[in-house]
FILO-658724 format. One line per 4 residues: number of its first residue (from 1); for each residue x, y, z of N, C-alpha, C. Coordinates in Angstrom, 1 decimal. Each point is the difference from the previous one (the first is absolute). Layout:
BEGIN
NUM	X Y Z X Y Z X Y Z ~ ...
END
This chain:
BEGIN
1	27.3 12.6 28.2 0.5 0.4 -1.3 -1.1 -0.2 -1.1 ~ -0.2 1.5 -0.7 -1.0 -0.4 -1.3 0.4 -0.2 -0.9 ~ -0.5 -1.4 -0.6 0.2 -0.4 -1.3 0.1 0.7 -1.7 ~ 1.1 0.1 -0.9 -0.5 0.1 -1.0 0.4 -1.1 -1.5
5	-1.2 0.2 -0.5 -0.1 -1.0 -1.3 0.4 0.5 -1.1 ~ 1.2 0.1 -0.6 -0.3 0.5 -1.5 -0.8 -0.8 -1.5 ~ -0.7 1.0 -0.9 -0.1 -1.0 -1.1 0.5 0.9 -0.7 ~ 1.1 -1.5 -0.9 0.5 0.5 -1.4 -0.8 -1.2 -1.5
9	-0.1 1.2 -0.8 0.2 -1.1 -1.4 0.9 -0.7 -0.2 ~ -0.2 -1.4 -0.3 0.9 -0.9 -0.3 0.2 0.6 -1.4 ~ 1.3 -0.6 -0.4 0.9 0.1 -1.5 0.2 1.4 -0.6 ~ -0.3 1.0 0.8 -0.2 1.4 -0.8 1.1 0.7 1.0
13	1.3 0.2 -1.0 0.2 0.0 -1.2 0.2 -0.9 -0.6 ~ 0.9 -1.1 1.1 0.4 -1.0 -0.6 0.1 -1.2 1.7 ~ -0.3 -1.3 -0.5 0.1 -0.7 1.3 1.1 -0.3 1.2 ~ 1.1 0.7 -0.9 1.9 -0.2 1.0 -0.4 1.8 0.6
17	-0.9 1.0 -0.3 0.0 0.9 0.7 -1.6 -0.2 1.1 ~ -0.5 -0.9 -0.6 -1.3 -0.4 1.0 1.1 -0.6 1.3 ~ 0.8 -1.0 0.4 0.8 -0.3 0.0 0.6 1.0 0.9 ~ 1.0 0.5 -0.2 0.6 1.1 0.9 -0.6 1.1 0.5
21	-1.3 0.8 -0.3 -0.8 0.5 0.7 -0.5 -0.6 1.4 ~ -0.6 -1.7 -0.2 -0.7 -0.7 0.8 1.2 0.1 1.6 ~ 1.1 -0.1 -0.7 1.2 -0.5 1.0 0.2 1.2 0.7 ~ -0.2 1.5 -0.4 0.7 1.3 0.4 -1.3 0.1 0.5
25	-1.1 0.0 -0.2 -1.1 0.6 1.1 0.1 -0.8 0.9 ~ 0.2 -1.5 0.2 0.3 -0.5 1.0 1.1 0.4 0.9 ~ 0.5 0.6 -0.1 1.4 0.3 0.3 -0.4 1.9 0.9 ~ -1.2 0.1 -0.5 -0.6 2.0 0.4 -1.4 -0.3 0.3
29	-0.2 -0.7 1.1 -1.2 0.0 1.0 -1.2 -0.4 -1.0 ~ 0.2 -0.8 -0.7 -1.3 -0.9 -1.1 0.5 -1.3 1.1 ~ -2.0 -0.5 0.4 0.5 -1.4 0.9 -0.5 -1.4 -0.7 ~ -1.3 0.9 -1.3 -0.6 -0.8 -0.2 -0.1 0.2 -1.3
33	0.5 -0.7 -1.3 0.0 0.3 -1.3 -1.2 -0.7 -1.0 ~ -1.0 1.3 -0.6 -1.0 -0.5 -0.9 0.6 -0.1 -1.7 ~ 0.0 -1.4 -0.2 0.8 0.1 -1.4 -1.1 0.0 -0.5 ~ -0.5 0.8 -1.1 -0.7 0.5 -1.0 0.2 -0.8 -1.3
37	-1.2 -1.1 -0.3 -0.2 -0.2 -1.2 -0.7 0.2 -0.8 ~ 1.2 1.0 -1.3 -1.0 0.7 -1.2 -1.3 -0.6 -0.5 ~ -0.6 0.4 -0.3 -1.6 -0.4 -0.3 -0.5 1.1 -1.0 ~ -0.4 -0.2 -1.1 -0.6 1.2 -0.8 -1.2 1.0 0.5
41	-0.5 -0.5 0.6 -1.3 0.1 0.8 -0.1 0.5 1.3 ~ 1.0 0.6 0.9 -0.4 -0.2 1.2 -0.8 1.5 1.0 ~ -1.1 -0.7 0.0 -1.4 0.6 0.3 0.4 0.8 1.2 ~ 0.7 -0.6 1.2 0.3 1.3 1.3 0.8 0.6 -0.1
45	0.9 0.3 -1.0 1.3 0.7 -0.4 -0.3 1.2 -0.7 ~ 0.4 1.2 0.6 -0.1 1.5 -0.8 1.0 -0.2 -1.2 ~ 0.3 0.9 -0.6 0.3 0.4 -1.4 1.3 -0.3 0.4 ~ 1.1 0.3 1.3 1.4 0.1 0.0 0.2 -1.8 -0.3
49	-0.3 -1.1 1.1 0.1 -1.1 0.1 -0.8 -0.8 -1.4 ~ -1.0 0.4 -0.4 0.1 -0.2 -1.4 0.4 0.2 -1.1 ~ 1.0 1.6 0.1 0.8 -0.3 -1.6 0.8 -0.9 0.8 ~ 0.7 -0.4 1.1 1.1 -0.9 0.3 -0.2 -1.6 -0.7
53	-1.3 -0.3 0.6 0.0 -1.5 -0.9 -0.3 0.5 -1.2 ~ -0.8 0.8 -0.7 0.4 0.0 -1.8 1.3 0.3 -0.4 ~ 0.9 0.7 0.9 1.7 0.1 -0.6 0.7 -1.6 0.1 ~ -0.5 -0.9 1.1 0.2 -1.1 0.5 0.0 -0.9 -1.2
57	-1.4 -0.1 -0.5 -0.5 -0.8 -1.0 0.4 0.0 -1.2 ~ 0.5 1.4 -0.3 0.5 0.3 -1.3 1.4 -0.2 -0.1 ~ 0.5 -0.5 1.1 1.8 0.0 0.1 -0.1 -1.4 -0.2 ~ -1.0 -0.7 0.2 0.2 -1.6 -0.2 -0.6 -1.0 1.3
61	-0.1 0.5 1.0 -0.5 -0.4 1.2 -0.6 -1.5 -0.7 ~ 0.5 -0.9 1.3 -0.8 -1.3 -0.2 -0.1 -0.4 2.0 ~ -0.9 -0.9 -0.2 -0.4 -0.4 1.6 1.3 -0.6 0.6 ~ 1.1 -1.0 -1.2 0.7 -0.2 0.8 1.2 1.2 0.7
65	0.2 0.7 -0.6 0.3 1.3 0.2 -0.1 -0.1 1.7 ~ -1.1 0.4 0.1 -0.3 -0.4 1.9 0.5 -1.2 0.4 ~ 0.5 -0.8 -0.5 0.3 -1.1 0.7 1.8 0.2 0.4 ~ 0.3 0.3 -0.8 1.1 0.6 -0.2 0.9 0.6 1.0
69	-0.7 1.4 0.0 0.2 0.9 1.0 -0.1 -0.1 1.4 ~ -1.1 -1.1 0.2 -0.5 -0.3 1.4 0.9 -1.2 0.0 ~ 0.4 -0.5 -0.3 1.2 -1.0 0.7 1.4 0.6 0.6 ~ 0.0 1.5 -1.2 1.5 1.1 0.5 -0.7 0.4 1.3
73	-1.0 0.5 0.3 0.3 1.0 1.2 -1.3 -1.0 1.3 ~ -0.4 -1.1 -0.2 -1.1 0.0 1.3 0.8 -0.4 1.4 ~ 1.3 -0.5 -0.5 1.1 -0.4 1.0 0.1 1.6 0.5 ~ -0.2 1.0 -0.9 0.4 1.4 1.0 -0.9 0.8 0.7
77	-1.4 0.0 -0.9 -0.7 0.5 0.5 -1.1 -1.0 -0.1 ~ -1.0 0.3 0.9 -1.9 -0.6 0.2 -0.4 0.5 -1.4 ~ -0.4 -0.8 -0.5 -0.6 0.2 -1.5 -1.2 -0.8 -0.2 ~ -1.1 1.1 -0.6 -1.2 -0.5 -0.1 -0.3 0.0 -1.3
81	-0.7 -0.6 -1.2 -0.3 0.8 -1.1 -1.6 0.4 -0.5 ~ 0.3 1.2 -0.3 -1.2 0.4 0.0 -0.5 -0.1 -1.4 ~ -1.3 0.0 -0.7 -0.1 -0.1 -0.6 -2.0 -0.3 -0.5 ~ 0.1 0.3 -1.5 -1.2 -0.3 -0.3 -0.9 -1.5 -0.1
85	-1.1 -0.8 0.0 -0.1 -1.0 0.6 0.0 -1.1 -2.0 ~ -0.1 1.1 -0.8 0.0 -0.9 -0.9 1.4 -0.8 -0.3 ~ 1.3 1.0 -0.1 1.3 -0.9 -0.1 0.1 -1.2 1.0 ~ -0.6 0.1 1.0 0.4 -0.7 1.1 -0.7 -1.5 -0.3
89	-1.4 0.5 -0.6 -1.2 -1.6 -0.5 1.0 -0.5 -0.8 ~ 0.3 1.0 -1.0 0.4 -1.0 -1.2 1.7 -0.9 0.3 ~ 0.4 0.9 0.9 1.1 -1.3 -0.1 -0.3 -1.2 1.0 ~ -1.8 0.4 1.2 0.2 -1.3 0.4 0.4 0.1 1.7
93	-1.1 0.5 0.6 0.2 0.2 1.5 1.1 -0.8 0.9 ~ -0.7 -1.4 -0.4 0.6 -0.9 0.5 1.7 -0.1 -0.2 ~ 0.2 0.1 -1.2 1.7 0.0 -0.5 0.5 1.3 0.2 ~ -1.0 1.1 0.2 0.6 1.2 0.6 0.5 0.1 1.3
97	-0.7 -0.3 0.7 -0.4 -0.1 1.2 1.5 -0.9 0.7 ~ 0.2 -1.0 -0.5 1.2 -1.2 -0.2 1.4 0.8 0.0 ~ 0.1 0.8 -1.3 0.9 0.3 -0.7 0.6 1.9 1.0 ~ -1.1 0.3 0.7 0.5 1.3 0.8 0.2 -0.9 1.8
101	-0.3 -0.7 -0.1 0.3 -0.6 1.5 1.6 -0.6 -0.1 ~ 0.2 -0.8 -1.3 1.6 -0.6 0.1 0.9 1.0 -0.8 ~ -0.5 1.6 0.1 1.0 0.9 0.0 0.0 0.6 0.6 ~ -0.7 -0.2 0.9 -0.4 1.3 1.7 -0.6 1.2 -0.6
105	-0.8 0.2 -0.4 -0.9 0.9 -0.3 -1.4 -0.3 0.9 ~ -0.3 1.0 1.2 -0.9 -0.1 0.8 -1.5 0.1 0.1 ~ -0.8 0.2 -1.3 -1.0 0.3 -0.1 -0.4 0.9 -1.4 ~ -1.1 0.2 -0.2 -0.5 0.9 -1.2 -0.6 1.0 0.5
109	-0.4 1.1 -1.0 -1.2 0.5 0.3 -0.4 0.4 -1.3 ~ -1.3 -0.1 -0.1 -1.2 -0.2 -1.1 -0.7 1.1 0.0 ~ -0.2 1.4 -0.6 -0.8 0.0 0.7 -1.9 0.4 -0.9 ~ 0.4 -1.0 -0.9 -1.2 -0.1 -1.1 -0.8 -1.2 0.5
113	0.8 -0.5 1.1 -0.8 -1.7 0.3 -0.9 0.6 1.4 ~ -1.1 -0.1 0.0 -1.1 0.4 1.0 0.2 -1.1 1.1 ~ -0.3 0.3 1.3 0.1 -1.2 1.0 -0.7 -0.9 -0.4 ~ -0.9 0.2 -0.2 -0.9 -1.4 -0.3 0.4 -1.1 -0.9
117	0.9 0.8 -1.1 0.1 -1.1 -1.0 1.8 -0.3 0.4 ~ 0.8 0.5 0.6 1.1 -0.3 0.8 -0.2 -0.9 0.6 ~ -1.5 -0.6 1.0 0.1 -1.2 0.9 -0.4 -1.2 -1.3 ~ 0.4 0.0 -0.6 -0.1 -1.0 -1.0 1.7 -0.5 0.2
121	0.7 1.0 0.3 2.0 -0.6 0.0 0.2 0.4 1.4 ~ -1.1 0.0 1.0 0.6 0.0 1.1 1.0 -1.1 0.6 ~ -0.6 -1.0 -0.3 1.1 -1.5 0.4 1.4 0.0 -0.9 ~ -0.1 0.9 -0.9 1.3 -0.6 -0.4 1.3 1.4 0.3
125	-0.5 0.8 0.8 0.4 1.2 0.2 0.9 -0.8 1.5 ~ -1.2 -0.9 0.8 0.2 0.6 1.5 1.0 -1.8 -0.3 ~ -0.3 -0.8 -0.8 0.8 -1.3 0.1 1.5 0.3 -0.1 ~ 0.1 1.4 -0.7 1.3 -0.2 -0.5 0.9 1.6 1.2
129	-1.0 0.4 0.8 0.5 1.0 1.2 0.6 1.4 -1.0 ~ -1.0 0.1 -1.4 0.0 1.5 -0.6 -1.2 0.7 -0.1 ~ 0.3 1.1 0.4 -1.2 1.4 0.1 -0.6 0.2 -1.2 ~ -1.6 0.2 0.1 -0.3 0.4 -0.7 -0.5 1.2 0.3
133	0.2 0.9 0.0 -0.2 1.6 0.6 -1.2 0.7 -0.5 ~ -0.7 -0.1 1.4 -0.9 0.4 -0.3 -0.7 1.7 0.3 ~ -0.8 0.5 -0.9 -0.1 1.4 -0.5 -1.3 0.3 0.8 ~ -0.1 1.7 1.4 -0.9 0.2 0.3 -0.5 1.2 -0.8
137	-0.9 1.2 -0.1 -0.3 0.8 -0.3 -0.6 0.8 0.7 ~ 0.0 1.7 0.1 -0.6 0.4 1.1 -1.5 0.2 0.1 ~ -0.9 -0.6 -1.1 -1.2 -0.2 -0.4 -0.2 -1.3 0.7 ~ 0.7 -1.1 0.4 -0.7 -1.3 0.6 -0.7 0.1 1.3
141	-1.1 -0.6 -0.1 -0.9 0.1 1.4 1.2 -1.1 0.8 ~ -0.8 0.3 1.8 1.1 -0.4 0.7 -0.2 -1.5 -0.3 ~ -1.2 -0.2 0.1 -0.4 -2.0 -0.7 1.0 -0.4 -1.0 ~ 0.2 0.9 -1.4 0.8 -0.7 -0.9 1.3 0.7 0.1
145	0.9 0.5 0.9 1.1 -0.1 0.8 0.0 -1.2 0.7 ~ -1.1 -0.6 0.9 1.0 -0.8 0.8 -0.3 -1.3 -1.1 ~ -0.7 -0.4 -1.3 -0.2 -1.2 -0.7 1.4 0.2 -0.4 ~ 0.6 1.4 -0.9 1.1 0.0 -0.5 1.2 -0.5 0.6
149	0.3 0.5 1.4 1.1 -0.2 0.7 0.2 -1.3 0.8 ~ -1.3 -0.7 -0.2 -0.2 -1.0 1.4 1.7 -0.8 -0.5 ~ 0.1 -0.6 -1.3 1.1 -0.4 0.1 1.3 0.2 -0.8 ~ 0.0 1.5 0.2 0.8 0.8 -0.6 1.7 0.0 0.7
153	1.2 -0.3 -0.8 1.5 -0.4 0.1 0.5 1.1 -0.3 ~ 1.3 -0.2 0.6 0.9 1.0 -0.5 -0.3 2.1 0.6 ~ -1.2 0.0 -0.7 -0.3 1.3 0.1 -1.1 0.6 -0.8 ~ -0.6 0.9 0.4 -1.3 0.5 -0.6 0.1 0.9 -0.9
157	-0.3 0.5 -1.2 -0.2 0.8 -1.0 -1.0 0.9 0.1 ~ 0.6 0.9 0.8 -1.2 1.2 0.1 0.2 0.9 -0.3 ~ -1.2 -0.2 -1.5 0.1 1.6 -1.2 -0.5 0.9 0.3 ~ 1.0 1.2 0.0 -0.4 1.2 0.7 -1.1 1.0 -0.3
161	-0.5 -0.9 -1.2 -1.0 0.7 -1.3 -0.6 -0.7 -0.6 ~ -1.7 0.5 -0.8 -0.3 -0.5 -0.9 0.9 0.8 -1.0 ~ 0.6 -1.2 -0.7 0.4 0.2 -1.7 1.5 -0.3 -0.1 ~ 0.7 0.9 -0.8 1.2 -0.9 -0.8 1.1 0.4 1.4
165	1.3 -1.0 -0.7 0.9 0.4 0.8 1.1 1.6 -0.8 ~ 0.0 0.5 1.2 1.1 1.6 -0.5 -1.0 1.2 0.5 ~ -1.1 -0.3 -0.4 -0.5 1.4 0.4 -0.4 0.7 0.7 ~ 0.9 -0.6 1.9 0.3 0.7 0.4 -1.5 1.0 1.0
169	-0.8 -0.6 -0.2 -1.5 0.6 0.7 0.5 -0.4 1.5 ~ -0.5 0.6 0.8 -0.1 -0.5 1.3 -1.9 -0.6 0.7 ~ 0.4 -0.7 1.1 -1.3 -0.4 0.6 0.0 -0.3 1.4 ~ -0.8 0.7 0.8 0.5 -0.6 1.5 -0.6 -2.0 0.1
173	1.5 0.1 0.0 -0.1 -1.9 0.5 -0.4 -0.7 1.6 ~ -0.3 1.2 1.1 -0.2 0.0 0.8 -0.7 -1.5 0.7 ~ -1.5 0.2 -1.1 -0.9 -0.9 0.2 0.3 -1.5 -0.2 ~ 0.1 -0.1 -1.2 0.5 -1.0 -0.8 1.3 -0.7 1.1
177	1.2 0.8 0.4 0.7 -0.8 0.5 -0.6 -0.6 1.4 ~ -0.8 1.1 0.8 -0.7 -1.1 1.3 -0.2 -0.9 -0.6 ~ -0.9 -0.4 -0.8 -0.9 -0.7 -0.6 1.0 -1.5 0.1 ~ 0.8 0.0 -0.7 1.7 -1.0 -0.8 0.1 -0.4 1.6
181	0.2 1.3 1.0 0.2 -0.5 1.5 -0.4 -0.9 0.8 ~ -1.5 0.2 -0.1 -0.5 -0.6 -0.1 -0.6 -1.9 0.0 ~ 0.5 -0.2 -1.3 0.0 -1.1 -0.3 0.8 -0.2 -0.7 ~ 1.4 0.4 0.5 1.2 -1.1 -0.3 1.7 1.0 0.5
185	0.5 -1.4 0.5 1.2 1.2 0.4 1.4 -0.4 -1.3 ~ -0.6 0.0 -1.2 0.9 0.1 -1.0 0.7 1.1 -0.6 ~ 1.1 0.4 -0.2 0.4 1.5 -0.2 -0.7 0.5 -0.8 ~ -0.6 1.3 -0.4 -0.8 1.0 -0.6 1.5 0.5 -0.8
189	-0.4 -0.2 -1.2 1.6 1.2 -1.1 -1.4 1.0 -0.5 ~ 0.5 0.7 0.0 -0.6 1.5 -1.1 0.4 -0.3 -1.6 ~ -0.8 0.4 -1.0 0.7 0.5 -1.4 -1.0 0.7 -0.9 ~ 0.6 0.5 -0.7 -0.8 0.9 -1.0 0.3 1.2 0.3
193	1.0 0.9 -0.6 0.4 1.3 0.3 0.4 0.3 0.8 ~ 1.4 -1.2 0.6 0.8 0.1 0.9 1.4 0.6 -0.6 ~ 0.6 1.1 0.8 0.7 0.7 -1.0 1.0 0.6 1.3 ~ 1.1 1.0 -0.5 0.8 0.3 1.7 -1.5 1.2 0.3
197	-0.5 0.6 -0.5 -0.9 0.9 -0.4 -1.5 0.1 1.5 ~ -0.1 -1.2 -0.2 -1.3 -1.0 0.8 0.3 -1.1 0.8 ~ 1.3 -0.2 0.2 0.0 -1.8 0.7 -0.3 0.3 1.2 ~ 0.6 1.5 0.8 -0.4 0.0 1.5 -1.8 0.0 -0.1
201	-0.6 0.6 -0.6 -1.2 0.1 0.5 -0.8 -1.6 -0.7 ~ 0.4 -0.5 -1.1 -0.3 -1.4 -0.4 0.2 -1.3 1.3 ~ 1.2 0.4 0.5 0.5 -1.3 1.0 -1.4 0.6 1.4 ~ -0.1 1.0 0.3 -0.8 -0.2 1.3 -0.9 -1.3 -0.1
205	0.4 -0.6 1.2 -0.8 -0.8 0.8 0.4 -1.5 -0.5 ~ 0.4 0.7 -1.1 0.8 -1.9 -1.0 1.4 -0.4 0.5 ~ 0.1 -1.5 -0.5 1.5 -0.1 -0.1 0.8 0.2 -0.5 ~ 0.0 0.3 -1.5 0.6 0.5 -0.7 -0.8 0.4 -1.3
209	1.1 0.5 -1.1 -1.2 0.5 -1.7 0.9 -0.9 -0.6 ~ -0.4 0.3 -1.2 0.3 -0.4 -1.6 0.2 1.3 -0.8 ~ 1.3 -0.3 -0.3 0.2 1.1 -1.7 0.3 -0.4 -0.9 ~ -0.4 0.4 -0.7 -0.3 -0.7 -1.7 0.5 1.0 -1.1
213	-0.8 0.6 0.0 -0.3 1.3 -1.4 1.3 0.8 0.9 ~ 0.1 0.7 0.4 1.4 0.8 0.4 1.6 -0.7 -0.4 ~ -0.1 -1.4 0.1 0.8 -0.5 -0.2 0.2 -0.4 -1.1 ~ -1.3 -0.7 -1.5 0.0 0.2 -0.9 0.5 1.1 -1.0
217	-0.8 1.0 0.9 0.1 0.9 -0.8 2.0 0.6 -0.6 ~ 0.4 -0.4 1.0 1.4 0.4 -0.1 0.8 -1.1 -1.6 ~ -0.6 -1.3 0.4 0.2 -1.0 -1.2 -0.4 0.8 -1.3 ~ -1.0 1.0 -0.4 -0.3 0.0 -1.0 1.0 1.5 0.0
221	0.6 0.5 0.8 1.0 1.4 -0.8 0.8 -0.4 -0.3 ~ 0.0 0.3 -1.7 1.1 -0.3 -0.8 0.9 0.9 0.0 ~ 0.2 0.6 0.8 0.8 1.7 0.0 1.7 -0.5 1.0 ~ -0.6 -1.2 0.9 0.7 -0.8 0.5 0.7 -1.3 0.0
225	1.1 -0.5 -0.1 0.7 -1.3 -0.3 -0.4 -1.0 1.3 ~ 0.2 -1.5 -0.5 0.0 -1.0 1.4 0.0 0.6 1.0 ~ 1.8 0.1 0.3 0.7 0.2 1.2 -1.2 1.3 0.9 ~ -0.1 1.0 -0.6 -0.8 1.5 0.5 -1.6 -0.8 0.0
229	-0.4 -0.9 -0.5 -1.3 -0.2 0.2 -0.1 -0.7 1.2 ~ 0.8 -1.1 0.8 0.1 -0.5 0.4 0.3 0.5 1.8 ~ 0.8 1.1 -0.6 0.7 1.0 0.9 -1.9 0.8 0.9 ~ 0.0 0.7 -0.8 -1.7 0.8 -0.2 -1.1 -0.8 1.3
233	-0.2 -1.4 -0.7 -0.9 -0.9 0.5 0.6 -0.3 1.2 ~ 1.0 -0.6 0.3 1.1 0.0 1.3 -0.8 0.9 1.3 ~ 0.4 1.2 -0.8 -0.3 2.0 0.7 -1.3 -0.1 0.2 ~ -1.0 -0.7 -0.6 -1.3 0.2 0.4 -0.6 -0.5 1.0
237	0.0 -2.1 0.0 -0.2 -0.3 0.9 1.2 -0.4 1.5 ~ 1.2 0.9 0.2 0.7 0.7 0.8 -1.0 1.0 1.3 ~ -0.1 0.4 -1.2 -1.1 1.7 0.8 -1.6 -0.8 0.2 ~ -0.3 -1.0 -0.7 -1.4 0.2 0.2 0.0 -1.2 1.2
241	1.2 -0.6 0.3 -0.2 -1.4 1.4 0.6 1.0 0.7 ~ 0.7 1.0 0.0 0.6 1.1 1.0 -1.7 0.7 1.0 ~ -0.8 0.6 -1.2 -1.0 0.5 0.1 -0.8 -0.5 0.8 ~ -0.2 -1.3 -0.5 -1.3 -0.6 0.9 0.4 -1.0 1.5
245	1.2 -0.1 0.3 0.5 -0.2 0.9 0.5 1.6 1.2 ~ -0.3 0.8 -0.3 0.3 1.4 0.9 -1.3 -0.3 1.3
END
């Protein structure tokens, strides 16, 4: 069975519908939930997943906000939080780090923090048995695949592109996944322009993808209430774990 991960923005619209979304994709073939924390800045995010955190930020969004939410649903679903690496310094790896382990929250992913400067919190990642997920590219030589992966958890991050997430480019990942094969037998997820559109040809050779922006994007139609937004996103990753399991 292949895996899929959704990411949502946390607090957009509001944190009691961050909240019941988390619980309903759990519920429609999401195995692995990426909670999205708003960040004004975030550098691998296309234009959909960044008006989401500027709608986030402007509604009031605070860090505890994530704390929140992830106490409602990690009892339901595998919850990771994703996120930019500056919120994460400033409240404090260490008390982060603390504070997602004694609410079951399984790991982060960063993905502004470079491996190199990540093995600076490797000990406090692996003391406490949370992932820090790590990101391949289909540009890495096979050498800096296997440094990346040697002690890579949970699952691999393999971006299906140079550049933002949504837009949906394609790349033969062919290579790149020997490579992952290679040197390590940690699951391989796909993301970046995983959509019902692309997931069959995204999942070849992987264990599962990541959708992000398709599922975003539904958060941002105002044309739609809760219940139907919820409904929408439900219908997507339905079809797209239907998809890449055929």
């Amino acid at each position: 069975m292949k895996h899929l991960v959704a990411y949502i923005t946390a607090g957009y619209p509001d944190t009691q519908f961050t909240i019941d979304l988390a619980l309903a994709l759990a519920d429609n073939g999401v195995d692995i939930l990426e909670l999205g924390v708003p960040f004004s800045d975030p550098v691998a995010d296309g234009p959909v997943i960044e008006e989401a955190n500027g709608r986030s930020l402007a509604n009031g969004f605070r860090f505890a906000d994530i704390l929140t939410i992830s106490e409602a649903i990690s009892p339901s679903v595998d919850t990771l939080w994703m996120g930019y690496f500056n919120p994460f310094y400033q409240y404090g790896m260490e008390k982060l780090l603390n504070r997602a382990k004694a609410i079951g929250v399984n790991g982060l992913i960063i993905p502004d923090l470079p491996y190199e400067e990540a093995l600076a919190y490797h000990d406090l990642f692996e003391s406490r048995t949370l992932a820090n997920i790590a990101f391949v590219a289909p540009t890495d030589s096979d050498a800096r695949v296997a440094t990346i992966t040697k002690n890579a958890r949970k699952f691999i991050y393999l971006v299906a592109y140079a550049g933002i997430t949504g837009s949906g480019k394609g790349e033969d990942l062919s290579e790149v996944i020997a490579s992952i094969k290679r040197h390590s037998s940690t699951p391989i997820y796909v993301g970046f322009g995983v959509n019902e559109k692309t997931a069959r040809e995204k999942v070849q050779g992987a264990d599962g993808v990541i959708v992000g922006s398709a599922i975003v994007s539904v958060l941002l139609d105002d044309t739609l209430n809760h219940t139907q937004k919820i409904a929408k996103c439900c219908e997507i990753t339905r079809t797209i774990k239907s998809i890449i399991n055929e």
